[in-house]
C-alpha positions in Angstrom: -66.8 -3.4 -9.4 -64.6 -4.3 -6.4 -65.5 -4.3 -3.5 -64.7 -1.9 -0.4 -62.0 -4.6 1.1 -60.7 -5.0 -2.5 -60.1 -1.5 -2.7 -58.5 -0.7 0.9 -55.8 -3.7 -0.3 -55.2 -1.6 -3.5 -54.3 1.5 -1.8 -52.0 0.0 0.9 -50.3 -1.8 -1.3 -49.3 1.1 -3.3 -48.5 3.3 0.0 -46.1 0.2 1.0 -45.0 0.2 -3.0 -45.8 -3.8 -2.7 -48.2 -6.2 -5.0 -52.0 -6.3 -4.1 -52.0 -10.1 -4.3 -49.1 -10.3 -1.8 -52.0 -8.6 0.6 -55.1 -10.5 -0.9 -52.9 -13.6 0.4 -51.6 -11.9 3.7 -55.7 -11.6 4.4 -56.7 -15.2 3.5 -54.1 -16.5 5.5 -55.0 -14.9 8.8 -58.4 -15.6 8.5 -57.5 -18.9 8.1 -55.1 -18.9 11.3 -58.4 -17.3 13.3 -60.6 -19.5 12.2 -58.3 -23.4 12.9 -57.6 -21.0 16.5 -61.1 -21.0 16.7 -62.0 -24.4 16.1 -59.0 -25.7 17.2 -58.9 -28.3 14.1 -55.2 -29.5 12.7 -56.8 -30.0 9.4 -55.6 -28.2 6.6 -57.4 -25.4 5.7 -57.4 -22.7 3.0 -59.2 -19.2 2.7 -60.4 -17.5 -0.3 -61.3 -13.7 -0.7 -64.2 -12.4 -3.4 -62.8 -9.6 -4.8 -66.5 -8.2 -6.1 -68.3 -8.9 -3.0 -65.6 -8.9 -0.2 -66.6 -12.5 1.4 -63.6 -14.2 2.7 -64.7 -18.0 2.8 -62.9 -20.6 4.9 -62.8 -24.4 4.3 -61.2 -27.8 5.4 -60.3 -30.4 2.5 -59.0 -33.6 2.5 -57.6 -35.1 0.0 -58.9 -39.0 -1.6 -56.9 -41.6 -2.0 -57.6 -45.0 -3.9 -58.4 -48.3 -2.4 -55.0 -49.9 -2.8 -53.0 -47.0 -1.0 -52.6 -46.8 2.7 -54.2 -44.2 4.7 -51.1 -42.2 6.4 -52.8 -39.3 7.8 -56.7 -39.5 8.9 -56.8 -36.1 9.0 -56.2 -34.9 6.1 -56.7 -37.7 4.0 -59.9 -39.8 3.2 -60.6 -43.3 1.6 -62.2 -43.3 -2.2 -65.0 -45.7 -0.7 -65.9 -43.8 2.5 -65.7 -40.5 -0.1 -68.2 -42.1 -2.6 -70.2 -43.3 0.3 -70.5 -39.7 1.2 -70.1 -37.7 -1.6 -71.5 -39.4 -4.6 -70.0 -41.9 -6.9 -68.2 -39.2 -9.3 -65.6 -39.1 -6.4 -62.3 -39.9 -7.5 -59.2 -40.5 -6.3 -56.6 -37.4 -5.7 -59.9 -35.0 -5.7 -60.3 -32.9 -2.4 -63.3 -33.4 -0.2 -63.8 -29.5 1.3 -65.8 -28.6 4.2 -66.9 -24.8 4.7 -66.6 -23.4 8.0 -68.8 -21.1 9.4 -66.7 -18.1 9.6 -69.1 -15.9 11.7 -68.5 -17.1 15.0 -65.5 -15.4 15.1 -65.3 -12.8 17.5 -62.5 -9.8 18.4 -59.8 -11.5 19.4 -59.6 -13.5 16.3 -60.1 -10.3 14.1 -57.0 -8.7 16.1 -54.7 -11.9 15.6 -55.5 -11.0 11.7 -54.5 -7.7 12.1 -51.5 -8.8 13.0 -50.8 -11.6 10.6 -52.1 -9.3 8.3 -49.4 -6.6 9.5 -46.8 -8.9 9.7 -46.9 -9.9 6.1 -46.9 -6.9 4.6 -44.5 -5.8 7.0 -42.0 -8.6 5.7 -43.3 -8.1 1.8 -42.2 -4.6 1.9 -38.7 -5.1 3.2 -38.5 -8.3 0.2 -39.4 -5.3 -2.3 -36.9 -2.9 -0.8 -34.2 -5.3 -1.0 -35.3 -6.5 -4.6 -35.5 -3.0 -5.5 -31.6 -2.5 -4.5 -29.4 -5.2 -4.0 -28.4 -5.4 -7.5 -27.7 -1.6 -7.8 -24.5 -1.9 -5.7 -21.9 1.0 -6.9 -24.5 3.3 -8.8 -25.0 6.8 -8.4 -28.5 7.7 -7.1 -30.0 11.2 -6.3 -31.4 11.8 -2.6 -32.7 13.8 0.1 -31.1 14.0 3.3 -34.1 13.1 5.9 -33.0 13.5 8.9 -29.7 14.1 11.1 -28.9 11.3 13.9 -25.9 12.0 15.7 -23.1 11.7 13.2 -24.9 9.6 10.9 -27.1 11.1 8.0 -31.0 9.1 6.9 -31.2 9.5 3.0 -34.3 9.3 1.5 -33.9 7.0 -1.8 -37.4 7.6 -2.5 -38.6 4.0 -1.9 -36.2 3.3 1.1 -34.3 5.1 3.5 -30.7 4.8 3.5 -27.8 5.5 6.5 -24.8 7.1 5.7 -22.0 6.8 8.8 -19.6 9.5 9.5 -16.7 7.1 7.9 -18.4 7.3 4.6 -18.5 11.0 4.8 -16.1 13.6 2.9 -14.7 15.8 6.7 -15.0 19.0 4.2 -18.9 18.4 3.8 -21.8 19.4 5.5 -25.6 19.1 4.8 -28.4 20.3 5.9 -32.3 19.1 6.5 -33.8 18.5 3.3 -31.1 19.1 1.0 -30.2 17.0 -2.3 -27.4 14.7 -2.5 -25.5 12.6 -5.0 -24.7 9.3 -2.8 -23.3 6.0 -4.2 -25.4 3.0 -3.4 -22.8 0.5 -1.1 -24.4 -2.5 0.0 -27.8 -3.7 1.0 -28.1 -6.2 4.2 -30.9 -8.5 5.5 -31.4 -7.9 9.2 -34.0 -8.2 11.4 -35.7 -5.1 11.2 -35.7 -5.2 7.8 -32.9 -4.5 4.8 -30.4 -2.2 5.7 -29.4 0.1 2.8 -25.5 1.5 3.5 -24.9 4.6 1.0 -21.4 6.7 0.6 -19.6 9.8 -0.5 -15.8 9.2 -0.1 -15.4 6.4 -2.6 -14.4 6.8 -6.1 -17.3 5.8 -7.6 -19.0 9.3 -6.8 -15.6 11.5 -8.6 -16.0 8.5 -11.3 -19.7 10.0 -11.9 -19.1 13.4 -11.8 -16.6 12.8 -14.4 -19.2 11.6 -16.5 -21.7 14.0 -16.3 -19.3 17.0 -16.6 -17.0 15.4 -19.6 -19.2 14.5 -22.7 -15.4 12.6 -23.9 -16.4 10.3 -21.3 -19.4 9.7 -21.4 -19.0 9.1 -24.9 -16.3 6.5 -24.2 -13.4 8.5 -26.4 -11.9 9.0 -22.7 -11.6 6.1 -20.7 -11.0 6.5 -16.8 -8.6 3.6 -16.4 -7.8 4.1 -12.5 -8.9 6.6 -9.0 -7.3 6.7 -6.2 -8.8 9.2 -3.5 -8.8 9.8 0.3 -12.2 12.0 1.1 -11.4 15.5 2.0 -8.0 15.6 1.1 -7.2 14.6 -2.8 -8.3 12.2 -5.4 -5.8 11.1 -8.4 -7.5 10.0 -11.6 -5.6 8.4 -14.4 -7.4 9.1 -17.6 -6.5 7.4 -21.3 -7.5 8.8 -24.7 -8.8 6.7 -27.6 -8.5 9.2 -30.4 -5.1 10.6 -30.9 -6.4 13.5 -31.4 -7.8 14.1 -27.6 -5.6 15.0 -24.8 -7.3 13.1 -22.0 -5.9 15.6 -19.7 -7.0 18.4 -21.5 -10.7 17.1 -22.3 -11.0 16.3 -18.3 -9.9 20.2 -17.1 -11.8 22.1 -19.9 -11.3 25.3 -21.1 -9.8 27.4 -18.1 -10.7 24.5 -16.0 -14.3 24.9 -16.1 -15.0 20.9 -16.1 -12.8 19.9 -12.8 -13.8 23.0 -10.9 -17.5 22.3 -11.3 -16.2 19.0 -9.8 -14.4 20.5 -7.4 -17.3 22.5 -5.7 -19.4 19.5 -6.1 -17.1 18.0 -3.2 -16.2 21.0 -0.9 -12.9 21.7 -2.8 -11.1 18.6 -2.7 -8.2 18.6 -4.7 -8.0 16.4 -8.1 -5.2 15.2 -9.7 -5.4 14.7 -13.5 -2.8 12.1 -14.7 -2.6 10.4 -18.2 -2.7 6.6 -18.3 0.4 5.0 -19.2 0.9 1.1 -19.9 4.6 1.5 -18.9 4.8 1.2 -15.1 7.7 3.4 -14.8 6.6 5.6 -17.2 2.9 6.0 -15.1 4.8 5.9 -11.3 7.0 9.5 -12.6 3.5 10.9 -13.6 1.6 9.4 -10.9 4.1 10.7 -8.1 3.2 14.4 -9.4 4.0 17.0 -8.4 7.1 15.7 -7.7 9.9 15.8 -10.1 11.3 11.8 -10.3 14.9 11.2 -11.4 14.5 7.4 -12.0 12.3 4.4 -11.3 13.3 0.4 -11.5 11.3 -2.6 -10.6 12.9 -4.4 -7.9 10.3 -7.1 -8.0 8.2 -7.8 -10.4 6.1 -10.6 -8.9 5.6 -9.2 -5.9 4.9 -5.8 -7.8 7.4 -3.4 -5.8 9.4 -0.3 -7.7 12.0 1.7 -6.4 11.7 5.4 -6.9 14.7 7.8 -6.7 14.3 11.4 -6.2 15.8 14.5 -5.5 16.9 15.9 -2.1 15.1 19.0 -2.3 11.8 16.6 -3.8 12.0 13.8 -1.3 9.0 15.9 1.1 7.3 16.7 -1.8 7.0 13.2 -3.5 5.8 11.5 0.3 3.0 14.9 0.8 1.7 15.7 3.8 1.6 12.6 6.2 2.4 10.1 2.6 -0.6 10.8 1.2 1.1 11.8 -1.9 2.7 8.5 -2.4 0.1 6.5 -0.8 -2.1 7.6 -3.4 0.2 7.2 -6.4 0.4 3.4 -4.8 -3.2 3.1 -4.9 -3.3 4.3 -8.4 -1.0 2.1 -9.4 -1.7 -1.5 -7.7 1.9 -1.1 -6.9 4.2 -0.9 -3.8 6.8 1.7 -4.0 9.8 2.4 -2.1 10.7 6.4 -2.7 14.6 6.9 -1.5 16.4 10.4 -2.2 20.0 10.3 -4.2 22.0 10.6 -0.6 19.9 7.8 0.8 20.8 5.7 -1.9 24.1 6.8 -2.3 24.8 5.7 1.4 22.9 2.3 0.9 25.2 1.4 -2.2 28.1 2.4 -0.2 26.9 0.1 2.8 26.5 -2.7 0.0 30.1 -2.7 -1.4 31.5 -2.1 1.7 29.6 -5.3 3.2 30.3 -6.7 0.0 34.5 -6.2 0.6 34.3 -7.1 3.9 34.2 -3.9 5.7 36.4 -1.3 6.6 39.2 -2.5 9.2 42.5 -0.3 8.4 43.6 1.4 12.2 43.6 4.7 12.0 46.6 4.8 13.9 48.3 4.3 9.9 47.8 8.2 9.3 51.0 9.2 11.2 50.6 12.6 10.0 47.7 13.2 12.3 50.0 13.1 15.4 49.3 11.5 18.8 46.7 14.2 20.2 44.6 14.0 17.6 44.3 10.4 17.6 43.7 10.1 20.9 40.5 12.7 20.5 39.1 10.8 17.5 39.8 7.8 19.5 37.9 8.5 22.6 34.7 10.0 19.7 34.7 6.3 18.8 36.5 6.9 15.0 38.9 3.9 15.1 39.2 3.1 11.0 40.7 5.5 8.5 37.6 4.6 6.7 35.5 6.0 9.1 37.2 9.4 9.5 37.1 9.4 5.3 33.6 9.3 5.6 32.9 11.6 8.1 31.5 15.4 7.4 33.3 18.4 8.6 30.4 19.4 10.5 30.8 15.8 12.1 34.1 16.2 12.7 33.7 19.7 14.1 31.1 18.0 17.2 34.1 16.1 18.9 35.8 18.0 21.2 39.0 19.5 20.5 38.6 19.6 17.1 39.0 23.7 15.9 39.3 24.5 12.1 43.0 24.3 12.1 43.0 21.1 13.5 39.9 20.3 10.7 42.3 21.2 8.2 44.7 19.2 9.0 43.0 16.0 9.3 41.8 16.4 5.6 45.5 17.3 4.8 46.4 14.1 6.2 43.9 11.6 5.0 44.4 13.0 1.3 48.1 12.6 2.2 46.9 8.4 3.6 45.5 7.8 0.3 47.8 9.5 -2.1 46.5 12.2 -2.9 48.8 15.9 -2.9 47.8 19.1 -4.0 50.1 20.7 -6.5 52.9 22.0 -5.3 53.1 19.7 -2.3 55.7 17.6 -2.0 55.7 13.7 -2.1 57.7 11.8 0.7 61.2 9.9 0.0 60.6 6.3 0.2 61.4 4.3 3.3 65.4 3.5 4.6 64.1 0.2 5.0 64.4 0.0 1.4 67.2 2.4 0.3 69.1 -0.1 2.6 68.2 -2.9 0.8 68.8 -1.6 -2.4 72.3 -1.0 -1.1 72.8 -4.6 0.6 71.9 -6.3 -3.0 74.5 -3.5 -4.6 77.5 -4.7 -2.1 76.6 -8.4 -2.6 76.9 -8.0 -6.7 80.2 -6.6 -6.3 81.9 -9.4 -3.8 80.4 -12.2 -6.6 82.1 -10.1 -9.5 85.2 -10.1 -7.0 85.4 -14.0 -5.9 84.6 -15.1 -9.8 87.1 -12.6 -11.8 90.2 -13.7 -10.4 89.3 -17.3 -11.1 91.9 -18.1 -14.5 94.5 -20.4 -13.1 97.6 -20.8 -15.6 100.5 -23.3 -15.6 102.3 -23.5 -12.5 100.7 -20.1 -10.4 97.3 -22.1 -10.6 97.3 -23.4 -6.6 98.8 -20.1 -5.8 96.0 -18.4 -7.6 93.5 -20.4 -6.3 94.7 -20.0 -3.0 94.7 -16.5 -3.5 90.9 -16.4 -4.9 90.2 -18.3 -1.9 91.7 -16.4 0.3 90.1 -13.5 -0.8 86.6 -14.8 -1.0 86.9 -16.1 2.4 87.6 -11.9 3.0 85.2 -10.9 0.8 82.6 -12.7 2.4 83.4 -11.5 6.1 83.6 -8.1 5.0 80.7 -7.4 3.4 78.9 -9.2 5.8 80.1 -6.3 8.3 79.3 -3.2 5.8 75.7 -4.9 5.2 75.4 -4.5 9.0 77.2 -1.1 9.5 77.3 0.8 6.4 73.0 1.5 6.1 73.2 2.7 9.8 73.7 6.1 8.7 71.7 6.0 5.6 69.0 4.8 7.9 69.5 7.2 10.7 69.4 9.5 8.3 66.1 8.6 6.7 64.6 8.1 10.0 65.7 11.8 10.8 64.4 13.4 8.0 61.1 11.5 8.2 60.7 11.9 11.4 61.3 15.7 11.3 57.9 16.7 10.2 56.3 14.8 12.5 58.2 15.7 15.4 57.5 19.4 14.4 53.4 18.6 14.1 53.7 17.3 17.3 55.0 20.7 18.6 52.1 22.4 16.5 49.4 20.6 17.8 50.8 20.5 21.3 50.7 24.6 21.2 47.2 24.4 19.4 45.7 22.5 21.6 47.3 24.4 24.5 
């Protein structure tokens, strides 16, 4: 039978969840400290309890050494001659030599300072146990109480330890109460001074992970595999989910029948919104469905190294692919270990335009070359900064409509005139003559082709009239020469006068128009 010490060690170390030997030696080794206080002795000493009769014993040993070995430390060590001298001649060498001590003496400030050795260790044995117990259940789901509220931080009770959960780790939709039962995922356990610190959570994805699990037997079961979570606690969590069997919809299997499964979820976390997506092994093929409830119109990897896609979507789904703040896209990101670059069609229209433009050097035609326009309204696009017909081609009517001056006849007629710059007529409208620059030179090469056929024809000398004749050809072709050379200069005059009138005519008539419309 054990004695009553035994017994009192027993029960503690089952209230502290910690081995009874762990005390038995917590006790021997403050008696031991008491009793070398006590007699104030640097010899080694060692303590030993009786677990049927209670006695704690106390003794000094040295240990012997043989003749031919030197003696290092007096103290604790003692020659084989002097031992068999003392102790009898069965002494041999590397035996101990113990001494008891009288352990009675002892008085009540010894018997504290075990206390609190005895304290101490079990103090330090019960925080080794604790972190034993924990350290390498890291990411698993445990059940727990909530114990008490400090500030915004909640104590879990794990059962064997107490846990903290800060605010951060906290869903914003949740609330809990005194005593209430929680599903909280094990984060990390830390040494520290006072004693292991055990971190737990409810806003990573391990907890929707588990929930999964206990509400979808095609998980648990491994037919269903999650292959990726993304969440932000509080607000939404995507799951990408991938079937083994051909026959199960992964999606499917995770909603149940009239959503039953996910809503049990849902209400597990204080209605935070799940997104069920199913896995796909082609990236672009996973970003359209991971971007949902957006509607994609195309995805390309811009760089594969670096991982980086480029989704395009519609105007009207741009908002809706970024959500509220990006979260929408954040999360597809984090669901797909990707980083993605979401542009609608005009934003990328524009940046292809910027590209070739860059690419052909850049616009640089005056927009003084549309002549049609008429001095007034080139001096009010002008002074709005629009110095390139390029420019005012790419400019909005709504744009053009915020410079002053500009009213919807005169908006009309800067489109007229810029489709008019770049060849383009409406049917019905008629295109320009060409210029009298070159109806004149058509006329000059006509005039020239005539006085060659004139100087060469006459040229067929016979007999005696050849000198005359050639006399006569020269004569003329010394003519022929000067006079062209004066219709070349004075017969395109009117032609060209002319041209330049009835060209000029339009304009001269705009001029008046937008003189009175701008009056």
């Amino acid at each position: 039978m054990s004695s009553a010490l035994y017994q009192t060690i027993e029960m503690l170390s089952r209230e502290k969840n910690i081995d009874p030997e762990i005390v038995v030696h917590a006790v021997e080794e403050a008696i031991v400290l008491a009793t070398r206080k006590y007699y104030k002795s640097q010899q080694t000493m060692r303590g030993e309890l009786n677990k049927e009769t209670g006695e704690i014993v106390v003794y000094a040993f040295k240990t012997v050494i043989a003749p031919d070995e030197e003696l290092a430390d007096p103290i604790n060590q003692i020659p084989l001659v002097e031992a068999q001298a003392e102790h009898g001649a069965e002494i041999e060498p590397g035996m101990e030599i113990r001494t008891y001590l009288d352990t009675r003496p002892l008085g009540r400030i010894a018997a504290q300072l075990a206390k609190q050795v005895i304290f101490q260790k079990v103090r330090d044995a019960e925080r080794d146990t604790v972190f034993n117990e924990y350290a390498h259940r890291e990411k698993e789901v445990l059940s727990a109480t909530v114990k008490r509220i400090e500030g915004p931080d909640l104590v879990i009770d794990l059962g064997k330890a107490e846990a903290r959960m800060p605010r951060r780790e906290q869903s914003r939709l949740e609330s809990f109460s005194v005593g209430e039962r929680i599903r909280v995922v094990l984060q990390k356990v830390d040494r520290t001074a006072k004693g292991p610190q055990v971190l737990v959570s409810r806003a990573v994805p391990e907890l929707v992970q588990n929930l999964f699990q206990s509400e979808v037997p095609e998980i648990y079961d491994n037919t269903v595999v999650i292959r990726a979570i993304a969440r932000e606690a509080g607000e939404r969590t995507k799951i990408a989910v991938m079937s083994r069997d051909k026959d199960v919809d992964p999606v499917g299997a995770c909603v149940g029948m009239k959503g039953m499964r996910v809503q049990s979820i849902i209400r597990e976390l204080r209605g935070e919104k799940i997104d069920i997506i199913e896995y796909s092994e082609e990236i672009t093929t996973f970003a359209e469905k991971a971007l949902q409830p957006a509607k994609v119109s195309r995805v390309s990897i811009v760089d594969l190294e670096n991982k980086q896609l480029e989704v395009i979507v519609d105007d009207t789904q741009l908002s809706l692919a970024i959500g509220k703040k990006g979260q929408n896209v954040r999360l597809a990101a984090k669901l797909l270990g990707w980083k993605i670059d979401i542009k609608s069609e005009e934003e990328k229209r524009q940046e292809v335009e910027q590209q070739m433009s860059s690419f052909s050097g850049g616009p640089s035609t005056p927009i003084e070359q549309v002549t049609e326009l008429g001095d007034s309204i080139l001096q009010k696009l002008i002074t709005a900064g629009v110095t390139t017909v390029e420019a005012l081609a790419d400019m909005t009517p709504e744009q053009l409509e915020e410079i002053p001056g500009i009213g919807e006849k005169t908006l009309e007629r800067i489109g007229v005139a810029v489709r008019h710059y770049f060849g383009e007529y409406a049917e019905g409208e008629v295109r320009p003559e060409p210029p009298a620059a070159e109806s004149a030179a058509t006329l000059s090469d006509a005039i020239e082709g005539d006085t060659a056929t004139a100087v060469e024809s006459p040229a067929d000398p016979v007999g005696d009239a050849a000198e005359i004749t050639d006399a006569a050809v020269q004569n003329s072709a010394e003519t022929a020469t000067e006079e062209p050379a004066d219709a070349i200069e004075t017969t395109p005059e009117p032609v060209a006068e002319g041209a330049k009138e009835n060209k000029l005519a339009p304009a001269e008539t705009n001029k008046n128009e937008t003189g009175s419309e701008d009056a």
